[in-house]
N, C-alpha and C positions, 0 to 999 in steps of 0.2 A: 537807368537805362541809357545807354552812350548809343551814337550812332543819328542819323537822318529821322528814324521812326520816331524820334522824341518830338519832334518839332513838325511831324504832321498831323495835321487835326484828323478827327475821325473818320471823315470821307475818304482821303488819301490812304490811309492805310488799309483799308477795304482795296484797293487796286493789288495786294497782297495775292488776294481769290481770284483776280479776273486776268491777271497776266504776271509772269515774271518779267519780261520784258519793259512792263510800263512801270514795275516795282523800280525797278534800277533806273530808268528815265526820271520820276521822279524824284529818286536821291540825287543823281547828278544834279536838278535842277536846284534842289534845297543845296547842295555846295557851293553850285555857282553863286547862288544869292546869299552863302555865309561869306563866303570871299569878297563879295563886294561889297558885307556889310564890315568887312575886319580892317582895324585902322596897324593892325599890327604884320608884316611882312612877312614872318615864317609861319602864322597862322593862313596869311591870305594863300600861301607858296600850296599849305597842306590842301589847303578845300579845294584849291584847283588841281591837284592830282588824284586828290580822291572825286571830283566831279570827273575827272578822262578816267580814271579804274570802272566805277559805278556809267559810262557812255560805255565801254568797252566792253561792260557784261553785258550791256542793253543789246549792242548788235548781234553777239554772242548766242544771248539767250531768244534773239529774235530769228535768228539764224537756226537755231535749233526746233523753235514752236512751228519755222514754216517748214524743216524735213518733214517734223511729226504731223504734219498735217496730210502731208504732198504723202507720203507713205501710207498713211490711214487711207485714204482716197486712193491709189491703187490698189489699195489690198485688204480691205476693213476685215472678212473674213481670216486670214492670216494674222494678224496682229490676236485676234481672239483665239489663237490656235495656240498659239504660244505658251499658253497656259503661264502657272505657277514654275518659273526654276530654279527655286527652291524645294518643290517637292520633287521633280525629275531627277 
């Protein structure tokens, strides 16, 4: 398995269920700390663009959990109206 998830221990990938927003916060943070731990230059180059991609889904995705939030709370009722549409 490639990617961030390898190198977090069990606790951390439980933040999977509790936000996508703090998913992505946490892989920035495993890049920033593979970058400083790389003695090699196009390695260190990678982990800090993939720590700003993986920062950029975070506000992204943070941005989106507080619409769904801010729209649930006006209109909770609506949101259940909507049903399935795929069957519509």
């Amino acid at each position: 398995m490639n990617g961030p998830v390898r190198h977090m221990p069990d606790k951390e990938k439980v933040m999977l269920m509790s936000g996508t927003s703090e998913f992505y916060l946490a892989c920035a943070a495993q890049s920033l700390r593979d970058a400083d731990a790389s003695t090699l230059t196009n390695v260190r180059d990678r982990c800090l663009r993939s720590a700003a991609s993986w920062q950029a889904m975070a506000v992204r995705a943070a941005e989106i959990e507080a619409n769904r939030r801010a729209r649930e709370k006006r209109a909770p009722d609506a949101v259940a109206d909507l049903g399935d549409p795929v069957s519509s």
